[in-house]
N, C-alpha and C positions, 0 to 999 in steps of 0.2 A: 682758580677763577680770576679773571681780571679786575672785576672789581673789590676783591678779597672782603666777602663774604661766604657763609656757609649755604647750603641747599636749603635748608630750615627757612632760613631769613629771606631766602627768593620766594619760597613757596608764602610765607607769612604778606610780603609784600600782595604776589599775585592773588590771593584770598580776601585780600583788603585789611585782615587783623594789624599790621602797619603799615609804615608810608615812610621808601628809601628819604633821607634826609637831602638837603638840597645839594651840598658836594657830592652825594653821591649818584641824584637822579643827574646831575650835568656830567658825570663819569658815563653814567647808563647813557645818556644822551651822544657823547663822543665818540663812545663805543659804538653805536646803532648808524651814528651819521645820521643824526636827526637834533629835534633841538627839545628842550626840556618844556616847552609849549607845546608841544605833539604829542609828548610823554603823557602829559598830565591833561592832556584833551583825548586821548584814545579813548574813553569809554562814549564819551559823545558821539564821536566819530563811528566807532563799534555800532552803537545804537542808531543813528542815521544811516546805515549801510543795511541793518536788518527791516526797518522800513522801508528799504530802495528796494529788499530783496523782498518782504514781504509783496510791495504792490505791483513788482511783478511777477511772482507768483498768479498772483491776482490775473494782471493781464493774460498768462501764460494760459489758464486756466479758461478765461475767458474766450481765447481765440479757437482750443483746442474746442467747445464748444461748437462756436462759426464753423471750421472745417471739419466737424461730422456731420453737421447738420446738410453741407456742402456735398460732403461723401454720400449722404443718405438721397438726397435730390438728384445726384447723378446716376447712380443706381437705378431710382424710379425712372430712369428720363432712358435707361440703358437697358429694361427689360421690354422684350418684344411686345408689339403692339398684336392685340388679336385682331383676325379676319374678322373682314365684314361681314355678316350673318350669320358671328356665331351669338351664342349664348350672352357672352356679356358685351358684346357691342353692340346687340340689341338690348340690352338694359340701359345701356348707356347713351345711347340717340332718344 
């Protein structure tokens, strides 16, 4: 591995039980092409992306709403009207 570490110590990192040292988060940082500000901000970051995606959820949810309700008025607006004199058009005058 590049940053000569063991699989253990990666996973220990990723679980939060430790925290790569600073020569080593600027190695992870050189590696990634990133900067060791990004590194150690990804959880914020993580977390603001799941509120973007939560609210829209939200939206996504809310539109499909509008467009059945849309599908359901067009339907009504699409099934034949009855003749005059019958049954329910005279209920309905």
């Amino acid at each position: 591995m590049a940053l000569g570490v063991e699989a253990i110590t990666v996973s220990r990192w990723e679980r939060g039980v430790t925290t790569p040292s600073l020569p080593r988060l600027r190695r992870i940082a050189e590696i990634t092409e990133t900067t060791v500000s990004d590194l150690v901000r990804a959880p914020d970051a993580a977390s603001a992306h799941a509120v973007e995606l939560a609210a829209l959820r939200e939206e996504l949810a809310e539109t499909r709403a509008v467009v059945d309700r849309v599908a359901r008025t067009l339907d009504q607006l699409a099934r034949p009207r009855s003749e005059p004199g019958s049954a329910s058009a005279s209920r309905d005058s």
